[in-house]
N, C-alpha and C positions, 0 to 999 in steps of 0.2 A: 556809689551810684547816686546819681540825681535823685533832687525830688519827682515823686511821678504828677507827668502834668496829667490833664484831663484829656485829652486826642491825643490819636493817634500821631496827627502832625508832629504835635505837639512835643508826644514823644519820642518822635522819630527825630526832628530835631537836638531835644537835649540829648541822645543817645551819639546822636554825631561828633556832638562836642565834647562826651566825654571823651570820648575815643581820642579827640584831638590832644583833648588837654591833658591826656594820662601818656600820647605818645610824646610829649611835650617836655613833660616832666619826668620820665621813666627812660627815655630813650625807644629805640627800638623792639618792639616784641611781636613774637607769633601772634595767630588769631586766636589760637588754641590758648595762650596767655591772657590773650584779652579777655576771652568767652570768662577764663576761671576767675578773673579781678573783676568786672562787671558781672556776674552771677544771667549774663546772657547765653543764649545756646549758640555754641559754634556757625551752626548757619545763619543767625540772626549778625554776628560779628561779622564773617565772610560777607554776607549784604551790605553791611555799613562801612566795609573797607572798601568793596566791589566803587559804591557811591563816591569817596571820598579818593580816590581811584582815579574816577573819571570826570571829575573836579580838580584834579591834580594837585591835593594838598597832600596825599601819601603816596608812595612809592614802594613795591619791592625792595627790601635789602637783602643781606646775606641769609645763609641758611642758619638755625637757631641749631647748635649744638648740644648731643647730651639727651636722655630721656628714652624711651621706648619709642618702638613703630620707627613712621617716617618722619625725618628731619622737617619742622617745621621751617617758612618762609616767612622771615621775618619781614614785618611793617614798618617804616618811618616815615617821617611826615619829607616832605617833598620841599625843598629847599627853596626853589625859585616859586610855589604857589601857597606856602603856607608861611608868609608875612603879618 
């Protein structure tokens, strides 16, 4: 995880970018993947994917195999808007 900044902005930014940069260098992962590597709560990850989403730097990929429950829906970053 980042350092924590001071705001929320603040924080709400570097949180974005981790996200970015962990889809970056990892490949594709669940949110539920993300939430457990960032120590954030699943719906806090769901939000920052929801955002980055509709900025068009991730995308839905395949389904994440393997595990309990429902198959999670993996995240990748978005080819044509994350340059």
């Amino acid at each position: 995880m980042p350092e924590q900044p001071t705001d929320r902005a603040a924080l709400r930014r570097a949180n974005l970018a981790w996200v970015i940069r962990v889809l970056r260098e990892q490949g594709g992962l669940s949110r539920a993947q993300l939430a457990v590597l960032s120590g954030l709560s699943k719906a806090t990850v769901s939000t920052l994917v929801a955002e980055l989403t509709s900025r068009r730097l991730v995308r839905p990929g395949g389904v994440a195999a393997g595990g309990q429950g429902r198959p999670g829906q993996i995240v990748e970053l978005d080819p044509e808007g994350a340059r």
